[in-house]
Short mmCIF file of the C-alpha atoms (twelve columns), coordinates in Angstrom:
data_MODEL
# 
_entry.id   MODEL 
# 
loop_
_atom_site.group_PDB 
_atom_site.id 
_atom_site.type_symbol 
_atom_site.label_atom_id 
_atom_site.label_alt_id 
_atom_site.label_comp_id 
_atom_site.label_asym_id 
_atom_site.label_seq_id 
_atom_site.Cartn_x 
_atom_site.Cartn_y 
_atom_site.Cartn_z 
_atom_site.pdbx_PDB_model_num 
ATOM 1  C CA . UNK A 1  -40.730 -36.098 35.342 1 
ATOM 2  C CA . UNK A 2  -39.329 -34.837 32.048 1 
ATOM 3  C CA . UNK A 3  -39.038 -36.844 29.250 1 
ATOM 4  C CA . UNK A 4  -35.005 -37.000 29.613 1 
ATOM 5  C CA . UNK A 5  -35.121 -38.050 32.954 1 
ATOM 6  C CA . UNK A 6  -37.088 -40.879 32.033 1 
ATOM 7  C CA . UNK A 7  -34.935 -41.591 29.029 1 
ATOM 8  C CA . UNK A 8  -31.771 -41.507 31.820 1 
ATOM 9  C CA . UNK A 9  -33.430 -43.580 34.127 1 
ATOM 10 C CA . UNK A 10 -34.389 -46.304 31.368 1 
ATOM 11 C CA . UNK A 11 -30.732 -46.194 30.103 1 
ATOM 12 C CA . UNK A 12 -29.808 -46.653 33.533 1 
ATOM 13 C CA . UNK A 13 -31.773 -49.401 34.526 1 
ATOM 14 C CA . UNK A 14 -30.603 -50.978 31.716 1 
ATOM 15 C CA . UNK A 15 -27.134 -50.629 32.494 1 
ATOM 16 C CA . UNK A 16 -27.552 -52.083 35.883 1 
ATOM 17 C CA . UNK A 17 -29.437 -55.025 34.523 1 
ATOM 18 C CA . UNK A 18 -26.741 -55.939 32.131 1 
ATOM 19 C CA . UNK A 19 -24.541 -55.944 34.675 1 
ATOM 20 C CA . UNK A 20 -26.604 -58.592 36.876 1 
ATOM 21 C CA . UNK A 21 -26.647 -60.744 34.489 1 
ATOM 22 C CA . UNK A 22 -23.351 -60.867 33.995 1 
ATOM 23 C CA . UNK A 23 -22.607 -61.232 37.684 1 
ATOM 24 C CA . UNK A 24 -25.161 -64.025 37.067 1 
ATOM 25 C CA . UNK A 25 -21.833 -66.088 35.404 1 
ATOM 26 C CA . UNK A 26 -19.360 -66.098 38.234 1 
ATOM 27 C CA . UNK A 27 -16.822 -67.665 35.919 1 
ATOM 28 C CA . UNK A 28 -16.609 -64.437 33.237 1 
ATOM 29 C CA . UNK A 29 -17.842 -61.899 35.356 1 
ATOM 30 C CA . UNK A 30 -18.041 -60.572 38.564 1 
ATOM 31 C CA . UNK A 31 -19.611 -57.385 39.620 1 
ATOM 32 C CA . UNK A 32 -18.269 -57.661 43.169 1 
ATOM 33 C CA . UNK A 33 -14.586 -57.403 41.602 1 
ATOM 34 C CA . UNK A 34 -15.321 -53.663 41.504 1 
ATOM 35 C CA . UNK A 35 -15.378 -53.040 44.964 1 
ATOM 36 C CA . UNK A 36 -13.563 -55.843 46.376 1 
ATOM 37 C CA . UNK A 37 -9.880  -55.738 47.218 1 
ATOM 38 C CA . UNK A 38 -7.928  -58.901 48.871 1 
ATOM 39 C CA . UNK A 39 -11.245 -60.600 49.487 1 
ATOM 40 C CA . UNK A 40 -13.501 -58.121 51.531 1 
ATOM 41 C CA . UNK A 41 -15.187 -55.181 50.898 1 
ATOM 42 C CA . UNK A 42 -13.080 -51.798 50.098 1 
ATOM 43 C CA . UNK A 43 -14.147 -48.747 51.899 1 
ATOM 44 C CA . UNK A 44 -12.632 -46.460 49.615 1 
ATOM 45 C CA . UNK A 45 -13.507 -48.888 46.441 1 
ATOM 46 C CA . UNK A 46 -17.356 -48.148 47.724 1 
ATOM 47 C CA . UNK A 47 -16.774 -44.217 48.363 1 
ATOM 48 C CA . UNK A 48 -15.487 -43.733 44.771 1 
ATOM 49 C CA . UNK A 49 -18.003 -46.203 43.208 1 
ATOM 50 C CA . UNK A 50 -20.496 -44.105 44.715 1 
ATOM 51 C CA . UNK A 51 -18.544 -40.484 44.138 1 
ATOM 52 C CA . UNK A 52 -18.299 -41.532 40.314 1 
ATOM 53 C CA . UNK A 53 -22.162 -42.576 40.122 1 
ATOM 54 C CA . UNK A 54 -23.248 -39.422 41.262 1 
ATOM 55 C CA . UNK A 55 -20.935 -37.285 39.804 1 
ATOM 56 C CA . UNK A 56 -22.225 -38.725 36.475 1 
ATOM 57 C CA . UNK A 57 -25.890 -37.868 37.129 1 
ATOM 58 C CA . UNK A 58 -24.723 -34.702 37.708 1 
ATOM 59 C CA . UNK A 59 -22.220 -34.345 34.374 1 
ATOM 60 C CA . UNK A 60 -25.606 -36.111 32.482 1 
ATOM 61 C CA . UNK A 61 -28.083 -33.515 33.936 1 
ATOM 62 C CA . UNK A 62 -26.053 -30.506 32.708 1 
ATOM 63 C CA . UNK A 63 -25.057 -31.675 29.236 1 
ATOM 64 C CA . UNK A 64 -28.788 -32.216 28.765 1 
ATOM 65 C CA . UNK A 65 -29.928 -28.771 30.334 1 
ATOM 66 C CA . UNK A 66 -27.281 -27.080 28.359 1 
ATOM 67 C CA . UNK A 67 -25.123 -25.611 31.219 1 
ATOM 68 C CA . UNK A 68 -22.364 -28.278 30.337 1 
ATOM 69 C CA . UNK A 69 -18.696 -25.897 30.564 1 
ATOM 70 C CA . UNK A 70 -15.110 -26.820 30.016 1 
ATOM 71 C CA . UNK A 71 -14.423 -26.200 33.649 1 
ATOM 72 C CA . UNK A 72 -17.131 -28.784 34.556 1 
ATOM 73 C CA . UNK A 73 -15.686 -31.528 32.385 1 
ATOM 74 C CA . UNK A 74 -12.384 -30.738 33.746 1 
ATOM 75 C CA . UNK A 75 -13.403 -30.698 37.443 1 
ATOM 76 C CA . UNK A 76 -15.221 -34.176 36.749 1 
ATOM 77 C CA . UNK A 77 -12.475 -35.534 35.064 1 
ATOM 78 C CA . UNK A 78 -10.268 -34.207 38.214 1 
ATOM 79 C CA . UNK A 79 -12.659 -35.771 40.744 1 
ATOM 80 C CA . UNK A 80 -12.604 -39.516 39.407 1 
ATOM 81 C CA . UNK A 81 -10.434 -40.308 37.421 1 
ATOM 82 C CA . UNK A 82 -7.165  -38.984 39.255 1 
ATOM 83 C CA . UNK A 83 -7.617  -41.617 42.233 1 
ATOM 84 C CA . UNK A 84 -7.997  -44.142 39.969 1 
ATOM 85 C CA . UNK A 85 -4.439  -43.158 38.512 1 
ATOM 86 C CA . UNK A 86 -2.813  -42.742 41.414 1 
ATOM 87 C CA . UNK A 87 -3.718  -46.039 43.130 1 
ATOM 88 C CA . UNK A 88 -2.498  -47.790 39.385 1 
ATOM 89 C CA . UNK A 89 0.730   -46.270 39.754 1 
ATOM 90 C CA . UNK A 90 1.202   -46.276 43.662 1 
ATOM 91 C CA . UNK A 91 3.490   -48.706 45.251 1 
ATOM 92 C CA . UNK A 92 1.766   -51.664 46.437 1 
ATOM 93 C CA . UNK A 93 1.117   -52.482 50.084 1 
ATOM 94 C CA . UNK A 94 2.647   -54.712 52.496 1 
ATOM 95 C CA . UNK A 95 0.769   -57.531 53.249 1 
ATOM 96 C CA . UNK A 96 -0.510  -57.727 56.465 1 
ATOM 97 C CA . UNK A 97 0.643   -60.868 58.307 1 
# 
């Protein structure tokens, strides 16, 4: 293991314990929120929670290996962030009866 691999996974691991402590406080925070939609578990919400974790590895890995491009950045960029626009500015859905 390199030393920036180590340094990612501490930051990491940090990250992820700062957010369970803050789902710790139901009443400010909840980490569930992120991949819940009208009380149960999104399918999709899980798929791009996961899509956007890895993708970030990846972005992380080849900014510190120096193979970082513009068409990279712009391909990540792409990848997550346009489904997050399009479900802000979709229509909403009818609610099922």
């Amino acid at each position: 293991m390199r030393a920036a691999d180590g340094a990612i996974l501490i930051v990491a691991l940090s990250v992820a314990w700062s957010l369970y402590r803050a789902n710790r406080n139901i009443a400010k925070f909840n980490l569930l929120d992120l991949i819940m939609e009208n009380e149960r578990v999104s399918k999709m919400a899980c798929i791009a929670m996961g899509a956007f974790i890895v993708l970030s590895w990846i972005m992380v890995r080849l900014a510190i290996d120096g193979k970082m491009t513009e068409g990279y950045m712009g391909l990540y960029g792409a990848l997550c962030f346009t489904p997050i626009c399009a479900k802000l500015f979709s229509p909403p859905k009818e609610a099922l009866p």
